[in-house]
C-alpha positions as CSV (number, residue, x, y, z in Angstrom):
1,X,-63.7,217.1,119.7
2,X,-63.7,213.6,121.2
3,X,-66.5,211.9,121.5
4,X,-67.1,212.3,125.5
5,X,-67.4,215.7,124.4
6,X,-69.8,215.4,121.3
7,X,-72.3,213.0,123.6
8,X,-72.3,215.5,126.7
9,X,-72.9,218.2,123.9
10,X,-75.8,216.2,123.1
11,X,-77.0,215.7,126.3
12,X,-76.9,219.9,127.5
13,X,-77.4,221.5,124.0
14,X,-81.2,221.8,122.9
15,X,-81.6,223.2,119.4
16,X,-84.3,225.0,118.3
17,X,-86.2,224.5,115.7
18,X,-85.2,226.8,112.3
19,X,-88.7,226.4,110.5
20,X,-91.9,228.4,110.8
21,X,-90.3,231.4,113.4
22,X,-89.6,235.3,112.6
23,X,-86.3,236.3,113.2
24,X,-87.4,237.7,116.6
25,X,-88.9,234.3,117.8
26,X,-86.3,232.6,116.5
27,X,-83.5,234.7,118.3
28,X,-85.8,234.6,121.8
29,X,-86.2,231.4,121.4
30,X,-82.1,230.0,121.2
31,X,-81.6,232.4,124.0
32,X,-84.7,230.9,125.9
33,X,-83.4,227.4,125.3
34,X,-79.5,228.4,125.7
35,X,-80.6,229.3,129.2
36,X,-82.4,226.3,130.0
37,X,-79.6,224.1,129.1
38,X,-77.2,226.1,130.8
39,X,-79.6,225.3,134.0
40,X,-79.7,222.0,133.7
41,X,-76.2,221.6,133.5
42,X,-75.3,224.0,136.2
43,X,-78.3,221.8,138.4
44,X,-76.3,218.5,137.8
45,X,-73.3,220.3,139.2
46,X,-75.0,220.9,142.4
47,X,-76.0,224.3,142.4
48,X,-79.1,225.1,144.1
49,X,-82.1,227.4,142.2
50,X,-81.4,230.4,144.3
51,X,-77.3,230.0,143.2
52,X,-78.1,229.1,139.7
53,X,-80.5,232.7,139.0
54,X,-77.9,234.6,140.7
55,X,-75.4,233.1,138.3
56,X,-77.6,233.4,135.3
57,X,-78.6,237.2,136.4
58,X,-75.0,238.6,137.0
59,X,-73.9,237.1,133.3
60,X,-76.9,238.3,131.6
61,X,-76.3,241.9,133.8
62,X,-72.7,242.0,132.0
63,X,-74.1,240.9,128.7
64,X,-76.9,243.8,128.6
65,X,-74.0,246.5,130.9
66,X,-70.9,245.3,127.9
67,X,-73.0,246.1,125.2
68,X,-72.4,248.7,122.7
69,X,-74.7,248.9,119.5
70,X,-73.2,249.9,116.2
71,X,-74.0,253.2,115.1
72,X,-75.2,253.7,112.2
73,X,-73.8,255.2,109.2
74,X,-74.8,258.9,108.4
C-alpha cells in the first residue's frame, strides 16, 4: 500500500473501539461506523443525501437478499 493510500485510509476509516462492548454492540457498532465512513466519502465525491441512501439501501438490500445462513449440523 503506498502511502497516499494508508493516509486516505486514515482519513475515511473510523475504528471502533474493542474494549467494554458485547459481541452484539460491538458488531452494530463497525457496521454503524462502516456506514458512516462510507458517507463521508461518498459526500466528498459529490453525491447528494438522497443519492447517497439510495446507494447505501440497494447494497445493504443485496447484502440482507445474498445471504444464506449456515445450517446447522444435526
Amino acid at each position: 500500500m503506498s502511502n497516499d493510500e494508508s493516509s486516505e485510509h486514515e482519513m475515511f476509516v473510523t475504528e471502533f473501539p474493542k474494549k467494554g462492548f458485547g459481541i452484539v454492540d460491538y458488531l452494530q457498532g463497525r457496521v454503524n461506523f462502516s456506514i458512516m465512513d462510507q458517507m463521508k466519502l461518498i459526500h466528498k465525491s459529490g453525491m447528494s443525501t438522497e443519492e447517497i441512501k439510495k446507494t447505501l439501501i440497494a447494497s445493504i438490500t443485496e447484502i440482507i437478499d445474498n445471504f444464506e445462513p449456515e445450517s446447522k449440523s444435526p
